[in-house]
N, C-alpha and C positions, 0 to 999 in steps of 0.2 A: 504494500500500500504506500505509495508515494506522499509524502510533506504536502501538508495543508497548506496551500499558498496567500490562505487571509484564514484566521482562528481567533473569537469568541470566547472567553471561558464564562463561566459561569455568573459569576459577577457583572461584569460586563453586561452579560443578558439580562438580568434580571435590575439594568439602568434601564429602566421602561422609556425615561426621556429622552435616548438614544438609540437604544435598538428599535424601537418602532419607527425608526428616521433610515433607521439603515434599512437598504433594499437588494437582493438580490434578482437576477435574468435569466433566463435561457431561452435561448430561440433557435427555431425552426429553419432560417433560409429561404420561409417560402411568405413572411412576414406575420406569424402568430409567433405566440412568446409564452413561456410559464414564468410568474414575477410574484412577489410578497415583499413582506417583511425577514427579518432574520428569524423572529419568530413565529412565522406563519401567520400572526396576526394579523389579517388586511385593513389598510386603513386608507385605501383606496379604491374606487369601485373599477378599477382596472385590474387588479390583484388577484390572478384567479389562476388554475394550472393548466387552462386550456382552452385559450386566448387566441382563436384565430379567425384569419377573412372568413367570412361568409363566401361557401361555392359561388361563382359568378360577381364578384363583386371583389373592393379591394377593402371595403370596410371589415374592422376585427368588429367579431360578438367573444364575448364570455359564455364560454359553456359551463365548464365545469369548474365551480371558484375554488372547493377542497374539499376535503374529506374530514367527518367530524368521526374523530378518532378517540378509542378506550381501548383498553388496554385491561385484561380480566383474568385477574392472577387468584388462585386459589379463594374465590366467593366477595374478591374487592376486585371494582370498577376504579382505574389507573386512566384518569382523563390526559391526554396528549395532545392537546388540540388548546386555541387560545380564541378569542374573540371579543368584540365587546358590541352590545347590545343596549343605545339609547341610555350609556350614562354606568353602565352595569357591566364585568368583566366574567367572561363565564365562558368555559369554564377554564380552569386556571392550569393549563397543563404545563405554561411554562414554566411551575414552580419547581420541578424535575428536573427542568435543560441541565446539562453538565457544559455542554459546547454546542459552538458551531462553526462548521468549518466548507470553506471551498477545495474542491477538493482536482480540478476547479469548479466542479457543480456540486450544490449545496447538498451538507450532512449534517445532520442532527444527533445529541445521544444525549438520551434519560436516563437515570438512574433511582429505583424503586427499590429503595435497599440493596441486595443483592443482583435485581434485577435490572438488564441493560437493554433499552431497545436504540436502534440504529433506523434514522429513515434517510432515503436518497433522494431528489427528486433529478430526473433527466428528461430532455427531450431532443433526441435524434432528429439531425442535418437531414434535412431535404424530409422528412415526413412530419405531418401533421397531428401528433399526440405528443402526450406526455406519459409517465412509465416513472412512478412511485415505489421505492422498495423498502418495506420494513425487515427487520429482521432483531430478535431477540436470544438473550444468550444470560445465563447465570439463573434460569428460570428453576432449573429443577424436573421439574412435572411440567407438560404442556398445560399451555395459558393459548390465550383465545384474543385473536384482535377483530374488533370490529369494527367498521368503516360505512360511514354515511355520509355519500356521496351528495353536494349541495350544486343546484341547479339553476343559474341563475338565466341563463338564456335570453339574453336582452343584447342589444349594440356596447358596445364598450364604454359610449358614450353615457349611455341612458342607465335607469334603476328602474329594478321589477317591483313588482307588489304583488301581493296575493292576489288573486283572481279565480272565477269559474274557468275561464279560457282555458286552461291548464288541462292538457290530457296523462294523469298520472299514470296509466297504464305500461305493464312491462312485460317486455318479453327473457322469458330465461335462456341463455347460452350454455353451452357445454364442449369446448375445445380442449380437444388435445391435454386431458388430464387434469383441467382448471375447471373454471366456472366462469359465468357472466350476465349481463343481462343486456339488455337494450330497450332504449326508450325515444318517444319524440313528443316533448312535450306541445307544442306546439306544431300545427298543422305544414303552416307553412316556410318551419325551419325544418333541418334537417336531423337527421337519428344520431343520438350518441349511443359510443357502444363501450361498455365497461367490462375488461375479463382482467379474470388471474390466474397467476402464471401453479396456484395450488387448487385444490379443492374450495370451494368459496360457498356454504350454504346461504341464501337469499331470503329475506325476510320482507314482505311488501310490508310495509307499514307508512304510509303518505305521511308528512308534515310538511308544514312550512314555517322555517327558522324569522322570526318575526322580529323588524325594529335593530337589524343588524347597523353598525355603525361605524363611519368612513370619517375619520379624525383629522385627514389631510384635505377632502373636499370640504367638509365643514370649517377648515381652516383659511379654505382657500374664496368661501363666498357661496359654495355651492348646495346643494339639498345635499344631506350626507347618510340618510338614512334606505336603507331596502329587506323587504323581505326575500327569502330565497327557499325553493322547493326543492324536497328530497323524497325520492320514491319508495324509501326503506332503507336496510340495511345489509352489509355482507358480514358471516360474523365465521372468521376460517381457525382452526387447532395449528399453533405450531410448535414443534416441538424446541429444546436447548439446540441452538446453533445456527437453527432453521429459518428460511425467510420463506420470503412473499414479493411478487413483482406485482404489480396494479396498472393497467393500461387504458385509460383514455384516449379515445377517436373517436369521430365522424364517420356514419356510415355504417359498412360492414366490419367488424374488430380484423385486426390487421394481426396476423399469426405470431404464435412465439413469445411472446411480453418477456421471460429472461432473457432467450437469446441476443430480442433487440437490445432491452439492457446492458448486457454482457460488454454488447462489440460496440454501444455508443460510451460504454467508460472508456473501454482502454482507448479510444479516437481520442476521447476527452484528454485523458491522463498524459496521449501520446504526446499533445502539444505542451506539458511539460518543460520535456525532455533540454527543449532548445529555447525556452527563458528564458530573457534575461533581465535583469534586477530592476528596478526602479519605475519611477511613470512611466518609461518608453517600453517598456517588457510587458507592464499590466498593461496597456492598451494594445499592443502588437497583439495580446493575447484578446481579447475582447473587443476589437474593432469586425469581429466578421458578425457583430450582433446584429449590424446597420444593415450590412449587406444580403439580399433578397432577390427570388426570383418571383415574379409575378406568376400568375397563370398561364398566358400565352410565353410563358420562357425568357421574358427581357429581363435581363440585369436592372438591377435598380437598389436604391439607401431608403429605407427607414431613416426617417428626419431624428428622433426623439421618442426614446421611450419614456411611459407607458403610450404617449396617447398623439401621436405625429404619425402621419403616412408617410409619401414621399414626394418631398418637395422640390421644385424643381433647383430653385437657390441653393437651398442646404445640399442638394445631391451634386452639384457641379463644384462646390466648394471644396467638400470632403472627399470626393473620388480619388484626386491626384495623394492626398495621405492615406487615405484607409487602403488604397492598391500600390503604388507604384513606390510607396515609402516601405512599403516588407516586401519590395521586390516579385509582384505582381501586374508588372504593367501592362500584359496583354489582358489582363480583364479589365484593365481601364477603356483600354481601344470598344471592346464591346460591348463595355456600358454604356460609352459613349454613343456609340454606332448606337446604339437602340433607341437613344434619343432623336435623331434626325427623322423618325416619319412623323414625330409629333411638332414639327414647325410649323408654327401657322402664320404668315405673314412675318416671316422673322423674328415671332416669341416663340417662345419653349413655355412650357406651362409652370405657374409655381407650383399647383398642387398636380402631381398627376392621377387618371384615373386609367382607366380596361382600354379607354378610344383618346383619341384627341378629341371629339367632341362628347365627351362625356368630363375633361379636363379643365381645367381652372388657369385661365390666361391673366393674370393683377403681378407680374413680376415683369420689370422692366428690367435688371441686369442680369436674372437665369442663363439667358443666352448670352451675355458677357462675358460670366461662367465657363459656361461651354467652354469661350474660345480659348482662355486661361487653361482649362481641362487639355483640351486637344494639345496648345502647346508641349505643357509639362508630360504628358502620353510623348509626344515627338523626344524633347530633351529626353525623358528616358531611357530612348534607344530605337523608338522607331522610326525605320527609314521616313527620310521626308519625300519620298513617290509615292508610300503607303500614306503618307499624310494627304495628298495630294485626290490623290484617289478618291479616298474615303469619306474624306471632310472636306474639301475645297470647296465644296458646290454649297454643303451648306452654310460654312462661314461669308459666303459672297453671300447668300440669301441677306444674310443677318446687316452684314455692311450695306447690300444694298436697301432692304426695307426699313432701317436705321434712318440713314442718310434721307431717303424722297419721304419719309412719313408712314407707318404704323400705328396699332391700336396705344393704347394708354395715355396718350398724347406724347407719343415719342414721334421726332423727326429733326433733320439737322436746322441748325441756326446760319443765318448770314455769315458766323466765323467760323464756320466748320464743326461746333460742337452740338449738343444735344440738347435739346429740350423734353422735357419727361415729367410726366404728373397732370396735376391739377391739385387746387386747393383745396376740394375734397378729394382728392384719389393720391394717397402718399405710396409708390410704386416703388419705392427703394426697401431695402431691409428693414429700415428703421419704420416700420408699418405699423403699429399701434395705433389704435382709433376708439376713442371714446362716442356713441351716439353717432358714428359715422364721420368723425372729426377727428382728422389725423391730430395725436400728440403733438409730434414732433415733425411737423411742415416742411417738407424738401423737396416740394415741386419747385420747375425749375430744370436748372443745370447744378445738382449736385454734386462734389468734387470726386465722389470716388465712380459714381460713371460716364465722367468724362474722362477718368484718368484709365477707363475698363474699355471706353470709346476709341482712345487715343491708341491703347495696345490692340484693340480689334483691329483698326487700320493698319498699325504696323505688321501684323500677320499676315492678312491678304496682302499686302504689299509685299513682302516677305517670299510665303505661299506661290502669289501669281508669278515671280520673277525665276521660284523652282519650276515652276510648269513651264516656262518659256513664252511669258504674255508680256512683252514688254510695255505696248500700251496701257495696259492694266495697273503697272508697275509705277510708271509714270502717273496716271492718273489717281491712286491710289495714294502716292506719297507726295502727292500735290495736298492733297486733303491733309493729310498726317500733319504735312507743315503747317499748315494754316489754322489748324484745330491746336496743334504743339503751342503757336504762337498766344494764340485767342486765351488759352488754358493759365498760361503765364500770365498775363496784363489782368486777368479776372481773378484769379486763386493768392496768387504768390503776393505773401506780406512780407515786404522785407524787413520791417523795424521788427517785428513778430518771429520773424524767420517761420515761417511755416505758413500751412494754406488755410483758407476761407472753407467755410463747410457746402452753400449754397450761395449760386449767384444768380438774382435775376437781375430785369435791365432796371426795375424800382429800388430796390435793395440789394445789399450784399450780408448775410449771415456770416457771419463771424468767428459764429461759437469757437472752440476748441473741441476737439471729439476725434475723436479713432479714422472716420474715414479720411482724413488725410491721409494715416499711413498705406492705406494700401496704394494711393497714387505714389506713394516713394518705394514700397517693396516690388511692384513690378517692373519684369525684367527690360519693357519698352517704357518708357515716362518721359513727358518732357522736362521732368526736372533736373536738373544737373546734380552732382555728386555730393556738393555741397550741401544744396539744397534740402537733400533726400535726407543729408545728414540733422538737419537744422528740424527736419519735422521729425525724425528718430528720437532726438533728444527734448522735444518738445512733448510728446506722448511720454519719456520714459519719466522726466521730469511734476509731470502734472496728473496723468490718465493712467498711468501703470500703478495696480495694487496688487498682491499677494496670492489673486485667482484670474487676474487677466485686465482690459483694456479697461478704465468707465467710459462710458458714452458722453458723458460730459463731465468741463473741467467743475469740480469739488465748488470752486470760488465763485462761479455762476448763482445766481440769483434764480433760476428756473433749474438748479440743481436737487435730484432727490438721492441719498441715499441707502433708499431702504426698501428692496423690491420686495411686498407683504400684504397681506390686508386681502380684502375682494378681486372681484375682472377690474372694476375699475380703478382701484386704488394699486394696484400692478402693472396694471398698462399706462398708467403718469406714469410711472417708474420705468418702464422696461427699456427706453433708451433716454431717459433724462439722469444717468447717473449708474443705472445698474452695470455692472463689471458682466462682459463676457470676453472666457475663455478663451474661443474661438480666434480671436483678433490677436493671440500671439504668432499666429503662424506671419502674421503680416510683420508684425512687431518686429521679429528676427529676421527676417530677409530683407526690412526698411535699415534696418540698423547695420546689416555685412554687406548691402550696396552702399550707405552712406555714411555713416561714421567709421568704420574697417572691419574686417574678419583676421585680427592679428590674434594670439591665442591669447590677451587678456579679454580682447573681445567676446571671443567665444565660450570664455570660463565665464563671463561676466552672464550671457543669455543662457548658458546651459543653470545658471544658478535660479535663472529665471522660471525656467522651466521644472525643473528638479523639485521647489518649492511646492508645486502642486502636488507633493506625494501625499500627507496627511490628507486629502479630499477622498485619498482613495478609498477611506475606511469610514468616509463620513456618510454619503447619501447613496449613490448605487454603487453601491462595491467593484472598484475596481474600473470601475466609470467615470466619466467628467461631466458634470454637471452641465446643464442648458447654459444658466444666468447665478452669479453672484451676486449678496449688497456691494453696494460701491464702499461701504463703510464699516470699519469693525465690529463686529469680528467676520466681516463678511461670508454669512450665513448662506448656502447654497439653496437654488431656486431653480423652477421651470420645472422641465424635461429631468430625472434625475442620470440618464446616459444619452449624450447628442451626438449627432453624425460629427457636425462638424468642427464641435470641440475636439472631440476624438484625433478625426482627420488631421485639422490643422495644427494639431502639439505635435503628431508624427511626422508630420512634413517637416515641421523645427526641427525636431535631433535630427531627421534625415540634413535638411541643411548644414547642421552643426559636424555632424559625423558622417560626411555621404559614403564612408569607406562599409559604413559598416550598420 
């Protein structure tokens, strides 16, 4: 049995005001997830062990949220299971935990005097269940576990309630030396199918677990209360030594429940093996959480777990770190490639869905993205005729329905640059809206995509001169010039030494804030070296805290520190101050194009980086948070594991260390 790579002792767990913060993941690949607490206690109504899309659709349902577990030793009921119910904590099983441990999927172990149970929870790559394993040892005489299975069957989004609706009727299974049953509570979802891998007697006994309650939605502004259906019980003999595999699915039960189990640990354990220590090891190791195959087979990211699809921004962000930074760059190529039937008018959608016109087109620099993506796909090692190929036609879509005018109110200006938004439509990342009234207003020409404008051109331009269009080439860096110049005279504060956030031709916005630095970290800019340097040290001076960039500088007067409270009292926050992670990949590659990459320099960003270890054991284990407070002790928030935090911390060491 290989070392726990994050361990729990018992103390620890039974800090309730921390381990019900801490979360552990496992996911599928095909974009469902099994997620909780450390201590199984949900306190989120996403929190369930069998979390996945609805057949035909990309929306996750909760099927199966867990199992209300006892444990039945010699004429005493041994509860194992935790919950809390409208104010009421019931029942109390983690007064037992001894540990918990990743293993690197999650382990449990009680201790009942002599008595030791062991639970597993997995869920195997590329199939859609999950696969629980108890197992008990120090017993003596066989003891009995019983398992009541809790049914919540709603959108991920949404909470059930008791109802007639409900068809509690079940059908009993019998495979290959186990037991099981099957049910569909509803008509027009579909059948789960529960077997085990021992003997499993069934007991139909209907309830519905009444007034369950979600400590983190109620925290967060939201209804936090549901009832959840159980169609009985399983109640199986095991003897000292002996386990039990438990299989949840869709459908038809899917054979074998140990064997799956068996060969999805050692996959698990396998990755191990090649480790390596610190934030860049636990991510390497936990970045294919994002990564997913749809239904029809396209590559694609999980924006943010629990409760994010896949976004088209956050997926062009994180690709080039989550692939090409652990030396996976031809799956970058075919992620990417899988995006180009979804161009419409030179967008990429932000939300994607099953079609393009089933997809969500409100992101103006997705497809800026993109072009960012395809490069760093090229720098990796692929030939630039395969670039050529592959991607040419669609980067020219993008420059050309950019340049003469597309949806969002994007289209070029008199100086070559961009115009994007409206004063109710805020199309950049910084997207928060109150009643439909952007926060933080950066319609207009925003600095970081003009600075995203300005590298598209230099691509195609680039691009068209490999394919041998020298017209193109010419015309092309005709623009680049004149956008380069325009970019200058409007952004660049020289007493400031740094750039302007928003320019229109009434106003020029000022703020200080993060997107400066990505016009100084990319590898085309018209900024000069200096320059790039002057906005590196201007972000690390002012907007650099302890878990990543603030969005705005601290000394502002429309500055919030403290992303908390409801929807609305979070979204004033979420980019008037709140620290995201994400924004160090730019950080680090602003700073080794323009202040230096000598090795004080790069001891100085690896420190940078390195700092974010303690998070690992804070919110999702082993994860990078969505969003931090801007302000201490900057408390983690959002999504509790995000693509593109992920992503772009990998991309950092990779800059830092490309050797390796």
């Amino acid at each position: 049995m290989p070392q726990p790579i994050l361990a729990l002792d018992r103390d620890a767990l039974l800090r309730l005001e921390t381990s019900l913060t801490q979360e552990w993941l496992q996911t599928d690949g095909l974009g469902g997830a099994a997620s909780s607490t450390v201590l199984l206690c949900p306190t989120r109504r996403y929190h369930a062990l069998l979390l996945t899309p609805r057949p035909g659709s990309a929306r996750r349902y909760a099927w199966l949220s867990r199992y209300d577990e006892t444990l039945l030793v010699q004429g005493r009921e041994l509860p194992l299971s935790m919950a809390r119910y409208r104010g009421v904590w019931a029942p109390h099983g983690h007064q037992a935990l001894e540990s918990f441990e990743l293993t690197p999927f999650p382990r449990w172990t009680w201790l009942w005097g002599g008595v030791r149970i062991e639970r597993e929870v997995l869920v195997p790559a590329g199939e859609a269940c999950v696969l629980v394993r108890w197992c008990v040892s120090g017993a003596g005489a066989p003891v009995k576990l019983r398992l009541r299975p809790l049914l919540p069957f709603r959108e991920a989004d949404a909470l059930s309630v008791e109802n007639m609706a409900l068809d509690g009727r079940v059908e009993r299974l019998a495979l290959g030396g186990g037991d099981g049953i099957s049910c569909r509570p509803y008509a027009e979802l579909p059948r789960i199918s529960i077997v085990a891998s021992n003997p499993a007697p069934w007991t139909t006994d209907a309830a519905w677990y009444r007034g369950l309650e979600y400590a983190v939605d109620l925290q967060r502004g939201y209804d936090g209360h549901e009832d959840q259906f159980s169609p009985g019980f399983f109640e199986m003999k095991l003897t000292d030594g002996a386990d039990v595999v438990v299989q949840a699915n869709l459908d038809a039960p899917l054979p074998d429940p140990r064997g799956r189990f068996e060969r999805e640990a050692r996959r698990q354990r396998a990755q191990l093996q090649s480790k390596r220590p610190g934030v860049r090891g636990a991510l390497e190791m936990t970045a294919d959480a994002f990564l997913y195959r749809s239904e029809s087979g396209r590559a694609g990211v999980i924006a943010g777990w629990p409760w994010f699809l896949e976004w088209g921004r956050d997926t062009n962000i994180a690709l080039p770190g989550l692939l090409t930074a652990r030396d996976r760059n031809a799956e970058l190529g075919d992620a990417l490639a899988g995006q180009v039937p979804f161009l419409k008018n030179g967008l990429l959608p932000n939300v994607f869905a099953a079609t393009p016109g089933m997809s969500h087109y409100d992101s103006v620099d997705a497809s800026l993205w993109f072009a960012r993506a395809v490069r760093l796909h090229e720098r990796a090692g692929t030939p630039t005729r395969e670039i050529v190929r592959r991607f040419l036609p669609a980067l020219l879509e993008i420059a050309t329905c950019y340049r003469d005018g597309t949806g969002l109110g994007v289209r070029g200006d008199e100086d070559g640059l961009l115009v994007a938004g409206a004063a109710t439509l805020n199309a950049t990342w910084m997207d928060a809206r109150i009643l439909s009234v952007p926060v933080t207003p950066r319609h207009g020409a925003p600095v970081e995509i003009e600075a995203l404008w300005y590298f598209l051109l230099a691509y195609v331009e680039h691009l068209s001169d490999a394919a041998g269009r020298p017209n193109d080439v010419r015309a092309w860096r005709a623009h680049r010039e004149r956008a380069g110049r325009a970019f200058l005279e409007r952004f660049w504060m020289p007493k400031e030494e740094r750039l302007a956030d928003v320019w229109r031709p009434e106003e020029v916005d000022r703020a200080l804030r993060p997107n400066q630095v990505i016009a100084a970290a990319l590898e085309w800019s018209p900024l000069s070296r200096a320059q790039r340097a002057g906005v590196a040290r201007s972000a690390a001076d002012v907007l650099l805290g302890p878990r990543g960039l603030r969005t705005l500088d601290p000394r502002d007067r429309a500055y919030l520190g403290r992303y908390a409270g409801n929807e609305h009292e979070r979204d004033r926050a979420y980019h008037q101050g709140t620290a995201w992670p994400w924004l160090l990949g730019n950080f680090v590659e602003a700073w080794l194009r323009g202040v230096g990459d000598e090795p004080t320099d790069r001891t100085y960003l690896r420190g940078v980086l390195d700092g974010l270890e303690p998070h690992l054991a804070e919110a999702g284990l082993l994860h990078m948070s969505e969003v931090f407070d801007g302000d201490a002790p900057h408390a983690p928030g959002g999504c509790f594991a995000q693509a593109w935090s992920t992503g772009e911390i990998l991309r950092a060491y990779a800059l830092l260390d490309p050797a390796h």
